[in-house]
N, C-alpha and C positions, 0 to 999 in steps of 0.2 A: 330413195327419195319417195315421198309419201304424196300424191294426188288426189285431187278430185271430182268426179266426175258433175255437170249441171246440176245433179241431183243430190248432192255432197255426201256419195259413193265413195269411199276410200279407196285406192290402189296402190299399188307398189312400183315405181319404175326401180328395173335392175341396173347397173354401170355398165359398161360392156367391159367386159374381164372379169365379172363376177364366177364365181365359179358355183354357185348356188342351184342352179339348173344345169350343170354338165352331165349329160347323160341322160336327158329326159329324151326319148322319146317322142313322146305327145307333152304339148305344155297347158297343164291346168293345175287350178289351186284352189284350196279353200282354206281364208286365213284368217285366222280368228286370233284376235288380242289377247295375251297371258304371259305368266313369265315359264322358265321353260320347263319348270316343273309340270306342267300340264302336258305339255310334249311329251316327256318321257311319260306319264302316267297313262297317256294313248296309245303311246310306243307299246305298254307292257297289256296294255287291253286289250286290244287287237291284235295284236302277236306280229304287226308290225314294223320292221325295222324303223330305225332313227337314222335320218338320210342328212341332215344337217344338225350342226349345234355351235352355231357359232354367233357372238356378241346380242346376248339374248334372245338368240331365236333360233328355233330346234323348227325342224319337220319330220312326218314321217309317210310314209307312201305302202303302196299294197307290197307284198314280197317278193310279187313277180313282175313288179317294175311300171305295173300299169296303174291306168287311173290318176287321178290328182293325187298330187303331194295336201299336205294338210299343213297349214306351217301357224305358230304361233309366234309370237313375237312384240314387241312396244307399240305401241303404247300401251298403256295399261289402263286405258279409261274403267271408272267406274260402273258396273252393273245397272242399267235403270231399265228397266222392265225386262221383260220377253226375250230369250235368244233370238236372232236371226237364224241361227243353227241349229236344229236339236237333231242329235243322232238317236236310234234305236238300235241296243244289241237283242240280235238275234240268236240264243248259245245252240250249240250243238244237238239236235235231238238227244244227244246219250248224256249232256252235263242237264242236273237238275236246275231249274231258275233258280233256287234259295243257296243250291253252292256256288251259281254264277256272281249274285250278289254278294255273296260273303267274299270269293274273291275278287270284286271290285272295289269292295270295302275295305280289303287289307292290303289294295294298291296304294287308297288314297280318298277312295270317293266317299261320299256320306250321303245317308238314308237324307230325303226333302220329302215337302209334303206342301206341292202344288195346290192344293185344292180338289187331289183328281177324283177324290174319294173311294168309292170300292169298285176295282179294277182290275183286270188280268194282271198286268203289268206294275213292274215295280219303277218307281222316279227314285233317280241317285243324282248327284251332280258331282263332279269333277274338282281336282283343286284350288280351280279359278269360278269356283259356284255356279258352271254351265251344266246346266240340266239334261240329264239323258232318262233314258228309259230301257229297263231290260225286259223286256216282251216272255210270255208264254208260250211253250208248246203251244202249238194249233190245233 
């Protein structure tokens, strides 16, 4: 069930018997609207497992069980400005930024062009046209 808070904050209440958080831990989330193609497309970015997938809605969490779960799921409202989310990937000192990009690009994401102009950093966005950023070597 989908709430809201004074501020018209979306939430999620869970059923009790749900089994969507069996095993959590610590309970935190950060849930962003999409269908679950974008889950799995995070799932394979992050090297993340995929901790849910079920009636349109996938999550995925750190490998070692910690941290928020990430969950996507319905609604599917329309894109109208600015994410509330933007992630930044940080790659490996030893993987190049432009083979980082390349395979983001052959997960799913596509080259955008925010406006950012000439910048360290590369802007890609996701399945669901959520805009990230793969950052430089420091």
């Amino acid at each position: 069930m989908v709430l809201a808070d004074p501020e018209g904050n979306e939430f999620c209440l869970i059923e009790p018997g749900n089994q969507f958080l069996a095993g959590c831990e610590r309970l935190g989330s950060i849930t962003c609207d999409g269908p679950p193609k974008v889950g799995y497309f995070w799932s394979a970015a992050l090297g993340w497992p995929l901790v849910w997938d079920q009636d349109d809605e996938t999550a995925i969490r750190a490998p070692d069980g910690t941290g928020p779960l990430i969950t996507w799921g319905p609604p599917f409202p329309p894109k109208v400005g600015k994410n509330r989310l933007h992630l930044d990937i940080a790659p490996d000192p030893t993987i190049d930024q432009q083979a980082e990009v390349d395979r983001l690009v052959a997960l799913g994401a596509t080259r955008t062009d925010i406006g950012q102009g000439e910048v360290s950093w590369v802007v890609l966005a996701d399945p669901d046209d959520n805009e990230f950023c793969v950052l430089s070597h420091r």
